[in-house]
N, C-alpha and C positions, 0 to 999 in steps of 0.2 A: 689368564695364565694357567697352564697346566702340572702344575708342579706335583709332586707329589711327596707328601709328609716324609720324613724320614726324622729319627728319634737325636742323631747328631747334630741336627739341625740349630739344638737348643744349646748344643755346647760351641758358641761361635768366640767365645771368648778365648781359647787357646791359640785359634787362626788370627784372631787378631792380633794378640801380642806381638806376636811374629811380624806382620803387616806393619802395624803403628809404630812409628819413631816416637822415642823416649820423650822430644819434646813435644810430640801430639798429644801425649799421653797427659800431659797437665790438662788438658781440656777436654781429654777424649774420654778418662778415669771411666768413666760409668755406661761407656758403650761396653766395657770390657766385661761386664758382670751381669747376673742371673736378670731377665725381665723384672722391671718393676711393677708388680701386679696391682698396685694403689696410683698407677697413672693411665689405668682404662679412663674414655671419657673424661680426661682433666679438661680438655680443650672447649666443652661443654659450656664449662665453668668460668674457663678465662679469655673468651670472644662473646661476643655481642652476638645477636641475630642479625644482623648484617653482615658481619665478619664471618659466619656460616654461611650464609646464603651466596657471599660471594666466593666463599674455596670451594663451595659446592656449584657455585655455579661455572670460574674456572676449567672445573673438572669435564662440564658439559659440554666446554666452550671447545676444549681441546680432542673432544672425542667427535665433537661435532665438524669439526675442520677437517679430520679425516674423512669425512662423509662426501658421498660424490653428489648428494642433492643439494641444490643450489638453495631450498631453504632452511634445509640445515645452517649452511655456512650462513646466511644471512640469519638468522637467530644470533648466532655465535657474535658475528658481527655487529649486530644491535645489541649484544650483552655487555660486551666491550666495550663500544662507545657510553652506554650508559652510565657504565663505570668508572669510566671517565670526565664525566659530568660531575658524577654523587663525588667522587674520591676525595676533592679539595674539601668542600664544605663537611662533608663527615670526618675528617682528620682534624680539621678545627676543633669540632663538636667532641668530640674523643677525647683531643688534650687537652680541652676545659674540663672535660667531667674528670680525667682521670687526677687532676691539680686539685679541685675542688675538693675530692675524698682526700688527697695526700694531706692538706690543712688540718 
Protein backbone atom coordinates (compact mmCIF):
# COMPACT_ATOMS: atom_id res chain seq x y z
CA UNK A 1 0.00 0.00 0.00
CA UNK A 2 1.00 3.39 -0.78
CA UNK A 3 -0.25 5.69 1.71
CA UNK A 4 1.28 8.29 2.60
CA UNK A 5 1.82 9.60 6.41
CA UNK A 6 -0.09 12.36 7.26
CA UNK A 7 0.23 13.91 11.18
CA UNK A 8 -3.96 13.55 11.60
CA UNK A 9 -3.75 10.28 11.10
CA UNK A 10 -2.78 9.78 14.83
CA UNK A 11 -5.78 11.62 15.91
CA UNK A 12 -8.55 8.83 14.81
CA UNK A 13 -10.16 9.01 18.02
CA UNK A 14 -12.41 12.05 17.44
CA UNK A 15 -13.80 10.24 13.99
CA UNK A 16 -14.44 7.69 15.85
CA UNK A 17 -16.68 8.75 18.40
CA UNK A 18 -18.71 9.92 15.91
CA UNK A 19 -18.78 6.39 14.03
CA UNK A 20 -19.08 4.25 17.30
CA UNK A 21 -22.63 3.70 18.97
CA UNK A 22 -22.56 4.40 22.66
CA UNK A 23 -23.24 0.83 23.12
CA UNK A 24 -19.99 -0.23 21.13
CA UNK A 25 -18.30 1.84 23.04
CA UNK A 26 -18.48 -0.40 26.25
CA UNK A 27 -16.22 -2.66 24.37
CA UNK A 28 -14.65 -0.45 21.91
CA UNK A 29 -13.45 2.11 25.09
CA UNK A 30 -9.63 1.85 24.11
CA UNK A 31 -9.81 1.82 20.31
CA UNK A 32 -10.85 5.51 21.03
CA UNK A 33 -7.61 6.71 22.63
CA UNK A 34 -3.72 7.47 22.06
CA UNK A 35 -1.69 4.15 20.65
CA UNK A 36 -0.55 1.90 23.44
CA UNK A 37 2.99 2.08 23.09
CA UNK A 38 3.79 -0.94 25.86
CA UNK A 39 1.77 -3.41 23.34
CA UNK A 40 4.56 -3.44 20.52
CA UNK A 41 5.34 -7.10 20.22
CA UNK A 42 2.95 -8.46 23.05
CA UNK A 43 1.83 -11.05 20.66
CA UNK A 44 5.49 -12.32 20.85
CA UNK A 45 4.85 -13.20 24.18
CA UNK A 46 1.41 -14.58 24.32
CA UNK A 47 1.69 -17.25 21.02
CA UNK A 48 3.79 -20.17 20.83
CA UNK A 49 6.03 -20.65 17.80
CA UNK A 50 3.58 -22.46 16.11
CA UNK A 51 0.94 -20.06 16.62
CA UNK A 52 3.57 -17.55 14.61
CA UNK A 53 4.55 -19.75 12.31
CA UNK A 54 1.11 -20.33 11.30
CA UNK A 55 -0.29 -16.47 11.09
CA UNK A 56 2.86 -16.08 9.34
CA UNK A 57 2.26 -18.67 7.40
CA UNK A 58 -1.47 -17.74 6.70
CA UNK A 59 -0.25 -14.48 5.45
CA UNK A 60 1.80 -16.43 2.67
CA UNK A 61 -0.85 -18.78 2.08
CA UNK A 62 -3.02 -15.75 0.98
CA UNK A 63 -0.56 -13.80 -1.02
CA UNK A 64 0.31 -16.96 -2.60
CA UNK A 65 -3.32 -17.71 -3.93
CA UNK A 66 -3.19 -14.66 -5.71
CA UNK A 67 -0.23 -15.84 -7.62
CA UNK A 68 -0.78 -17.02 -11.13
CA UNK A 69 1.95 -19.93 -10.63
CA UNK A 70 0.51 -23.05 -10.17
CA UNK A 71 3.22 -23.86 -7.54
CA UNK A 72 2.68 -21.02 -5.64
CA UNK A 73 -0.89 -22.08 -5.27
CA UNK A 74 0.11 -25.66 -4.56
CA UNK A 75 2.56 -24.52 -1.48
CA UNK A 76 -0.38 -22.65 -0.34
CA UNK A 77 -2.40 -25.58 -0.62
CA UNK A 78 -0.03 -28.11 1.04
CA UNK A 79 0.22 -25.29 4.00
CA UNK A 80 -3.37 -25.59 4.45
CA UNK A 81 -3.85 -29.08 4.41
CA UNK A 82 -1.14 -29.47 6.80
CA UNK A 83 -2.79 -27.33 9.06
CA UNK A 84 -5.25 -29.13 9.05
CA UNK A 85 -3.72 -32.22 10.06
CA UNK A 86 -1.53 -30.42 13.12
CA UNK A 87 -4.67 -28.16 14.25
CA UNK A 88 -6.61 -31.02 16.43
CA UNK A 89 -3.63 -32.55 18.13
CA UNK A 90 -2.01 -29.07 18.84
CA UNK A 91 -5.24 -27.70 20.42
CA UNK A 92 -5.29 -30.60 22.72
CA UNK A 93 -1.75 -29.99 23.62
CA UNK A 94 -2.39 -26.27 24.18
CA UNK A 95 -5.43 -26.78 26.70
CA UNK A 96 -3.45 -29.19 28.62
CA UNK A 97 -0.44 -26.90 28.99
CA UNK A 98 -2.52 -23.92 29.44
CA UNK A 99 -4.82 -25.89 32.53
CA UNK A 100 -1.58 -27.38 33.93
CA UNK A 101 -0.02 -23.63 34.56
CA UNK A 102 -3.67 -22.34 35.57
CA UNK A 103 -3.26 -25.24 38.86
Amino acid sequence: MEITFERRMLNFGAASEKLVSQEEMQWKGETLGPLLTNNANKWMAQLTPFEIVVCEGVNSVESSAQSVSLANRCKGAFFVLALQLIAPAYNLMRRYTYRKFQS
